[in-house]
C-alpha positions as CSV (number, residue, x, y, z in Angstrom):
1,X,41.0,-3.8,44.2
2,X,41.1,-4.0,47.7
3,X,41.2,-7.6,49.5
4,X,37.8,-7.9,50.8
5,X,36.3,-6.8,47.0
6,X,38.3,-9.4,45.7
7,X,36.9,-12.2,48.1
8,X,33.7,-10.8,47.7
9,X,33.5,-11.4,43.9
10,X,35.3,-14.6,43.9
11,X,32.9,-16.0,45.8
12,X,30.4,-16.0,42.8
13,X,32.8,-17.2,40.8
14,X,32.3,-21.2,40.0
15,X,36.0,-22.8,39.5
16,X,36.9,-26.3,37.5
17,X,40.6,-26.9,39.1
18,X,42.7,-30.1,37.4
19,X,45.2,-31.7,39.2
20,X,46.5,-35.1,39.0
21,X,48.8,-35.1,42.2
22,X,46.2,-35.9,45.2
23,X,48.8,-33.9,47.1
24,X,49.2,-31.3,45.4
25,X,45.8,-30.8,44.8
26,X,44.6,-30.6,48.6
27,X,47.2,-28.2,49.4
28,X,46.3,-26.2,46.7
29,X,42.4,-26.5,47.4
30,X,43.4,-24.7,51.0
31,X,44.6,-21.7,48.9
32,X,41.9,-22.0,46.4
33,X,38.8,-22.1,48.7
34,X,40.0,-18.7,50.8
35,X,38.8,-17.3,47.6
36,X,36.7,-19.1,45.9
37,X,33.4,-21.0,47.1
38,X,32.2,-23.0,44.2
39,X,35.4,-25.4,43.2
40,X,34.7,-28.7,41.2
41,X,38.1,-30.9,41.0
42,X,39.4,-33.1,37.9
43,X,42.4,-35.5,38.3
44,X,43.7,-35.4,34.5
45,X,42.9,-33.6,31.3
46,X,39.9,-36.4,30.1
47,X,38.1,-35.5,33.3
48,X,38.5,-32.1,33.4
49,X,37.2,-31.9,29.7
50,X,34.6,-34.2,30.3
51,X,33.5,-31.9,33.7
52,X,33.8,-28.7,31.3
53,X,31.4,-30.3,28.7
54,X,29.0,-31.0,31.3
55,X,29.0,-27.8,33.1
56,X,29.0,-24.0,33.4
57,X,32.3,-22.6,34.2
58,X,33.7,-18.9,35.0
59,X,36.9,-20.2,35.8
60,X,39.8,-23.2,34.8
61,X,42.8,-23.2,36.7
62,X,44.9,-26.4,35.3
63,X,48.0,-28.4,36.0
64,X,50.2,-28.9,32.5
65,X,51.8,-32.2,32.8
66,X,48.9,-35.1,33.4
67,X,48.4,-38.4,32.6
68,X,45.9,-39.5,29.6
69,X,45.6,-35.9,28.4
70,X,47.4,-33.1,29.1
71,X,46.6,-29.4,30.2
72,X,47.8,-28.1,26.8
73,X,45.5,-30.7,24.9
74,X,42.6,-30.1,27.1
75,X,43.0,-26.4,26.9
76,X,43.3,-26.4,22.7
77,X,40.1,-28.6,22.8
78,X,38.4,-26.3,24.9
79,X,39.3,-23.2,22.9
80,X,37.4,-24.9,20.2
81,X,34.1,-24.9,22.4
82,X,34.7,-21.8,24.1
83,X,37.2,-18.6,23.1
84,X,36.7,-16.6,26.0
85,X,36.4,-19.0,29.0
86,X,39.3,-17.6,31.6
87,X,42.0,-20.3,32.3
88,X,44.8,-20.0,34.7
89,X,47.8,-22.3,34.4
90,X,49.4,-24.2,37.5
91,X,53.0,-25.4,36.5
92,X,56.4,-26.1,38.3
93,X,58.7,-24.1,35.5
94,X,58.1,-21.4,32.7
95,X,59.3,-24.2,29.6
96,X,55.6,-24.2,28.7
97,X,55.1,-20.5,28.8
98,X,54.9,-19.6,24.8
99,X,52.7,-22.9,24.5
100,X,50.2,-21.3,26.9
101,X,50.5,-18.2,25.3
102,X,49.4,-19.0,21.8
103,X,46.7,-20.8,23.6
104,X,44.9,-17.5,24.9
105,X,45.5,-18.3,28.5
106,X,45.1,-15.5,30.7
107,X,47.5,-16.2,33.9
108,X,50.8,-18.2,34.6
109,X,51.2,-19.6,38.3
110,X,54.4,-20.6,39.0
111,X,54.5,-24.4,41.7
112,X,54.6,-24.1,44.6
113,X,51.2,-22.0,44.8
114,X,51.7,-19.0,47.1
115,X,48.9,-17.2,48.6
116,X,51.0,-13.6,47.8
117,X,51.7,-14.6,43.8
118,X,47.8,-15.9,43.7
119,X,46.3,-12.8,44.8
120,X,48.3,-10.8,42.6
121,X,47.4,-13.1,39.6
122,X,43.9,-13.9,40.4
123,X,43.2,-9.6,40.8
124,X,43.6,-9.4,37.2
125,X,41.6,-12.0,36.5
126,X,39.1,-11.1,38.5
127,X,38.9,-7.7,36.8
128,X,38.6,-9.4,33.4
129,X,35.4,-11.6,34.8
130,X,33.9,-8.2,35.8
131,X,34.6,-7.0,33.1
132,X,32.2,-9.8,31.5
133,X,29.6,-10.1,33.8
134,X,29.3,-6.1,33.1
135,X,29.6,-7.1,29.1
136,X,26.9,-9.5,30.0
137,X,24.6,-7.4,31.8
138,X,25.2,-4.7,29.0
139,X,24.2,-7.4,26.6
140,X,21.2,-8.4,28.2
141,X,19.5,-4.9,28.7
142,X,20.9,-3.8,25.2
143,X,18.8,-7.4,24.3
144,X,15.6,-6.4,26.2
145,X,15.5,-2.9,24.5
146,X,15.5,-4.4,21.4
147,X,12.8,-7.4,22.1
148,X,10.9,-4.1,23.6
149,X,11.4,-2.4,20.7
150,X,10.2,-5.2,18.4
151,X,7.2,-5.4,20.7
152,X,5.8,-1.9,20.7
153,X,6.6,-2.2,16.6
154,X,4.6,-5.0,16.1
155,X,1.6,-3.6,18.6
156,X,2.3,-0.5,16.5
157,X,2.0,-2.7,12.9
158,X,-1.3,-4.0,14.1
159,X,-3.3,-1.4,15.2
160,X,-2.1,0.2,11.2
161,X,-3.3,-2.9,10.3
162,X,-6.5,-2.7,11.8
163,X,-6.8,0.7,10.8
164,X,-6.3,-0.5,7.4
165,X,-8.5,-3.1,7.0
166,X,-11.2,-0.6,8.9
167,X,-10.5,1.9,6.0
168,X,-11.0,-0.8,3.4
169,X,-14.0,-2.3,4.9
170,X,-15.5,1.9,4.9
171,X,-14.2,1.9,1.2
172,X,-16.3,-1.2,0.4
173,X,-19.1,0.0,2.0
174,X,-19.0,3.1,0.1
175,X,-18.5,0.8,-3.4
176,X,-20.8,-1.4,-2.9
177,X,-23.7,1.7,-1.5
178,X,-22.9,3.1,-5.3
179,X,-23.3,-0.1,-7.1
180,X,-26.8,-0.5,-4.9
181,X,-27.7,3.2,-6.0
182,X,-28.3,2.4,-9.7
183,X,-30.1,-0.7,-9.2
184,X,-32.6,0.0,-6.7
185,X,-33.4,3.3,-8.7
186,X,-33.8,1.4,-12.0
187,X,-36.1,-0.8,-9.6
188,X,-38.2,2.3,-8.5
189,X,-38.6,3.6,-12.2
190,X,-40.3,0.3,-13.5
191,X,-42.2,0.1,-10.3
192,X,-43.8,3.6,-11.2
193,X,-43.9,2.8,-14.4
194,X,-46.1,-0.1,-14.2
195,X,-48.9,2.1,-12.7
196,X,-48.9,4.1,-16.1
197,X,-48.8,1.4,-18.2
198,X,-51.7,-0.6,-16.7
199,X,-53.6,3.2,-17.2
200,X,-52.7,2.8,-21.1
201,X,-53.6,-0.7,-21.1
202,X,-50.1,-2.0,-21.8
203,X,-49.7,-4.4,-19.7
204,X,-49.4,-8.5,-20.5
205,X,-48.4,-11.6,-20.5
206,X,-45.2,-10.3,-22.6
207,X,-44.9,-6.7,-20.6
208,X,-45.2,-8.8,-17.1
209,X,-42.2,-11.4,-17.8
210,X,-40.1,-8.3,-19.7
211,X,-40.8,-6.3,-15.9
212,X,-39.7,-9.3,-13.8
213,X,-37.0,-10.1,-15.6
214,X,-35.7,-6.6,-15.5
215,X,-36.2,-6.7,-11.7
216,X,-35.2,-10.1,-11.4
217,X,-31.6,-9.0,-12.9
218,X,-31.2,-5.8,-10.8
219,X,-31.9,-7.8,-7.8
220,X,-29.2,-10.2,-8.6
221,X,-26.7,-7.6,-8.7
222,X,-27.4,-6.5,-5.8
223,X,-27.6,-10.0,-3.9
224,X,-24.4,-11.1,-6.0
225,X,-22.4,-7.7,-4.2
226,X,-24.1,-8.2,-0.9
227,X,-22.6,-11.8,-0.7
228,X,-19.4,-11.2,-2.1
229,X,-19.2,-8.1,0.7
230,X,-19.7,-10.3,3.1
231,X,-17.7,-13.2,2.2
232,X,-14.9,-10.8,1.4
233,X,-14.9,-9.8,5.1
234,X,-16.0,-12.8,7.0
235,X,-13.3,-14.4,9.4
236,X,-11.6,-17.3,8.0
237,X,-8.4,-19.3,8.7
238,X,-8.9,-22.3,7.1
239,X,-6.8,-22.8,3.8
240,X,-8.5,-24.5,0.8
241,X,-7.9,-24.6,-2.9
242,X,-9.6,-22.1,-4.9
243,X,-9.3,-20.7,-8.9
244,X,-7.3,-17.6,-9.6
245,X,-10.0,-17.1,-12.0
246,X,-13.2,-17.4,-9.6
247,X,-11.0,-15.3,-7.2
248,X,-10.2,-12.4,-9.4
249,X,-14.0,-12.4,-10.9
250,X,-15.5,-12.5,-7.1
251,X,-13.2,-8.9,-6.8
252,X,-14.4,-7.8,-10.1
253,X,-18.1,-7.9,-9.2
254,X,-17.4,-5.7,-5.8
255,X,-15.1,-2.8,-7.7
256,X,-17.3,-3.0,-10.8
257,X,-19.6,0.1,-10.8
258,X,-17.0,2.5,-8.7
259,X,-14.5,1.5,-11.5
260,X,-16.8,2.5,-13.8
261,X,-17.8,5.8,-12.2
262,X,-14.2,6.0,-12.0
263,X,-14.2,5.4,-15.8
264,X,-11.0,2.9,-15.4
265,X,-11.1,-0.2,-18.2
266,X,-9.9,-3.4,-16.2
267,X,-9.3,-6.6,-19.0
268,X,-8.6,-9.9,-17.4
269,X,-6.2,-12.2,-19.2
270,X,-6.5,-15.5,-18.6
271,X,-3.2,-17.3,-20.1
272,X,-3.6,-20.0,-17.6
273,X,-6.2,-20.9,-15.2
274,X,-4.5,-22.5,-11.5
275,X,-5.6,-23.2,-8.2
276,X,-4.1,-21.9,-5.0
277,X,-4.1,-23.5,-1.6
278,X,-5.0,-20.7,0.8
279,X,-7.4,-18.4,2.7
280,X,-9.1,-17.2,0.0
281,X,-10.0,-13.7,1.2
282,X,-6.9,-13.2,1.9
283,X,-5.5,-13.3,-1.7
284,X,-8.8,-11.2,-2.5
285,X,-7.3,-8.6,-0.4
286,X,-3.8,-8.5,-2.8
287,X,-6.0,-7.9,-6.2
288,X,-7.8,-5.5,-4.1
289,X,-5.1,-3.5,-2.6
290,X,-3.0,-3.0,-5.7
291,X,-5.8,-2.6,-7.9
292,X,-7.2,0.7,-6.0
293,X,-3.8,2.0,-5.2
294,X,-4.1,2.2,-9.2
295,X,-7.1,3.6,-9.1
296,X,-5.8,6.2,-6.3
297,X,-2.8,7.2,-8.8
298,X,-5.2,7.5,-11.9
299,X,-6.7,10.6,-9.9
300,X,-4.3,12.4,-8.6
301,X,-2.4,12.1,-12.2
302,X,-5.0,13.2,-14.1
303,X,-4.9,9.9,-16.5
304,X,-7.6,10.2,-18.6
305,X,-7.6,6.8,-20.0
306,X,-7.3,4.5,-17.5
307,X,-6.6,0.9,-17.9
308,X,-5.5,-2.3,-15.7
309,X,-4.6,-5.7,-16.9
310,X,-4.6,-8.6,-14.5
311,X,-2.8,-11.5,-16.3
312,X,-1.9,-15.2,-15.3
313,X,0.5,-17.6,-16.3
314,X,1.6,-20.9,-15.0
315,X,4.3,-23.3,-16.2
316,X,6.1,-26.5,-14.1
317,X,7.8,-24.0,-12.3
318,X,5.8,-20.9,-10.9
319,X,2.0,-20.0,-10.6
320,X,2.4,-16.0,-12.3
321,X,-0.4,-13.2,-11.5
322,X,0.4,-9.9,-13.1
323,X,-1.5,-6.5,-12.4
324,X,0.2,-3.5,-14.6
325,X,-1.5,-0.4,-15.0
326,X,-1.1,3.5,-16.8
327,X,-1.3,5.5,-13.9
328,X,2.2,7.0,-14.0
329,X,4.1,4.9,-12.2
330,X,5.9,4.9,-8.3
331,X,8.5,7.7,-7.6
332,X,11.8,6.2,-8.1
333,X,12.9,7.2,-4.4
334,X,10.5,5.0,-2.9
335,X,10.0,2.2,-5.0
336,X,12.8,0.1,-3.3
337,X,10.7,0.5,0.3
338,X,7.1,0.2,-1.4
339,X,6.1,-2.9,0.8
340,X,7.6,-1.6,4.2
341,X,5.2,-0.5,6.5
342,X,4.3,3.8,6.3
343,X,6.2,3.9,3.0
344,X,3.4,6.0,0.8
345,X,3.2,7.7,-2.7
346,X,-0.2,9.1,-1.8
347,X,-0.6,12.9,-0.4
348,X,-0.3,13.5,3.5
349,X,-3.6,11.7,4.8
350,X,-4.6,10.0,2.0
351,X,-3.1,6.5,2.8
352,X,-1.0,4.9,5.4
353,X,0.9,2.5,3.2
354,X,0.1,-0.4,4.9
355,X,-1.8,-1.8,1.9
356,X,1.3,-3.4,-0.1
357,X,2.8,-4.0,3.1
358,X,-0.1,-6.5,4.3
359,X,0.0,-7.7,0.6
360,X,3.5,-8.6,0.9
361,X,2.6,-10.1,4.0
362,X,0.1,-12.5,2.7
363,X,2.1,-13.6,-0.6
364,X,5.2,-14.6,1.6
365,X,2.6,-16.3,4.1
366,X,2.2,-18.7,1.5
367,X,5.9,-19.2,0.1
368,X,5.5,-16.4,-3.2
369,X,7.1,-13.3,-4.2
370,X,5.8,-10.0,-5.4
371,X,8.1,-7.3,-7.4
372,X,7.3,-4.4,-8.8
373,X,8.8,-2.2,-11.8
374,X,7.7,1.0,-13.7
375,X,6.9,0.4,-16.9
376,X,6.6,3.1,-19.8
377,X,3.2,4.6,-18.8
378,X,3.0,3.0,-15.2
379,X,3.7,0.0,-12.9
380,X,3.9,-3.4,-13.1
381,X,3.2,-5.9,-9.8
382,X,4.2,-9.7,-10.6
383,X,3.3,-12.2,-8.0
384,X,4.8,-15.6,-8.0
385,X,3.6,-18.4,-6.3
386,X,6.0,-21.8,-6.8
387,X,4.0,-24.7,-8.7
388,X,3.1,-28.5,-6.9
């Protein structure tokens, strides 16, 4: 390194010299700021530890033998805060030499200071703090990559997630359209029917509160799915008790018919009723999710008799929902990744397998777990939320 390169670089560099002979020091100082612009001066080891604490050093260069505290007891103490700040040692002989040594010290400068033996020593060093600042720099862009990276996975996450909950919100449609098909056409039938039967003279008191009950019951249904379709997908971020119970029944009424056009059996066993402080669409969205990847996997396995069973448990120590169904089970060489994000069992373009990941999502949102096993006929999720 030529000369000029090496003032050049030492000017950026900021220097803590200790020294407690005033004279010393100043003569010293004259080599030092030939080299160096940003010099801070300590007159014994206390101050010079005190100074390091305080600020942000590239450089020590330090006299051994001080008053209060010496170099070597400064410099073992300052090991312990930093391993890889460079220190250069100032000392009249070489008896220290092994002591400085063990001590990581990365130059040896032998009284009095000559401008000849200080360039020589202070090249090296200032290849080693290039050596950092490019380690640094490496550091930082190797640290920006990754926040970038993070970044454009996360934008990337949402948009699946969107995409997800735009694909649920079609399926819904689609379910609740069917369960609106039967009643509105049982609807139409009395409503035709009532025509003939006033021609035969059957109608009455009786036949008229038989008809509007009939009609009164099918419109019902059909309220009951409208609200629960749009309470399902209403915004809301405000957390609230509800009851497993009311919250697995609410799902039940929206999946009802096209689980029954799916012919798939779903029994609900209630071991123990508990209420869960949350968003309660939310946790609608976990039933939901796992119970139609079930009802995915009962069609492309060919399961003729198809069954789920939602169970739930509490004791003083966990709040325990469990949804197990006969649809075959996961592959083995996915089951360890079933809740990342993309990891799928379904056929190329029938899922995106971002359902369990967003359920997996939620649960830890609010401090539970979710596993999942294969069981002799299927799979078996077990959510576990931790009891008040």
């Amino acid at each position: 390194m030529e000369l000029e390169d090496l003032v050049e670089f030492s000017q950026t560099v900021r220097v803590l010299y200790v020294e407690d002979n005033s004279d010393l020091r100043e003569d010293t100082l004259g080599i030092f700021s030939i080299f160096f612009n940003k010099i801070d001066t300590a007159t014994d080891g206390i101050d010079g530890l005190n100074q390091f604490m305080d600020n942000k050093y590239d450089l020590i260069i330090t006299g051994i033998d001080m008053p209060n505290m010496d170099g070597l007891e400064m410099i073992t103490k300052i090991r312990k805060i930093s391993k890889h700040i460079t220190i250069l040692i100032i000392s009249a002989d070489t008896k220290h030499f092994i002591d400085v040594i063990k001590l990581g010290v990365d130059g040896y400068i032998l009284k009095p200071v000559e401008i000849k033996q200080f360039t020589s020593v202070l090249q090296k060093v200032i290849e080693k703090l290039q050596d950092k600042e490019e380690l640094y720099q490496y550091r930082n862009h190797l640290e920006k990559k990754v926040e970038d990276e993070i970044f454009k996975r996360r934008a990337s996450e949402k948009v699946l997630i969107q995409q997800s909950k735009l694909a649920a919100m079609g399926e819904m449609i689609d379910a609740v359209a069917h369960q609106w098909k039967q009643p509105i056409n049982i609807i139409k039938i009395h409503t035709d029917m009532i025509g003939y039967d006033f021609e035969d003279g059957n109608i009455n008191k009786a036949y008229i509160n038989k008809f509007q009950t009939k009609v009164f019951n099918q419109v019902n249904h059909i309220t009951n799915t409208l609200n629960e379709f749009r309470s399902f997908f209403r915004p809301n971020k405000e957390t609230h008790p509800f009851n497993i119970k009311d919250s697995i029944d609410s799902i039940l009424v929206l999946i009802h018919d096209d689980f029954i056009k799916n012919k798939i059996e779903i029994e609900v066993n209630i071991k123990s009723d508990f209420i869960i402080d949350g968003i309660e669409n939310e946790f609608k969205h976990i039933i939901l999710n796992i119970a139609n990847n079930s009802k995915d996997a009962f069609n492309e396995n060919n399961i003729k008799h198809k069954k789920i069973i939602i169970t739930t448990n509490s004791d003083n120590i966990s709040k325990q929902l469990e949804i197990q169904d006969n649809a075959g089970g996961i592959p083995e060489y996915i089951i360890d990744d079933i809740f990342k994000a993309n990891v799928t069992s379904k056929a190329e373009g029938k899922g995106t397998g971002i359902g369990l990941y967003m359920t997996k999502q939620i649960i830890e949102k609010y401090n539970g777990t979710i596993e999942v096993k294969n069981i002799k006929d299927g799979a078996i999720f077990t959510i576990n939320f931790k009891s008040q």
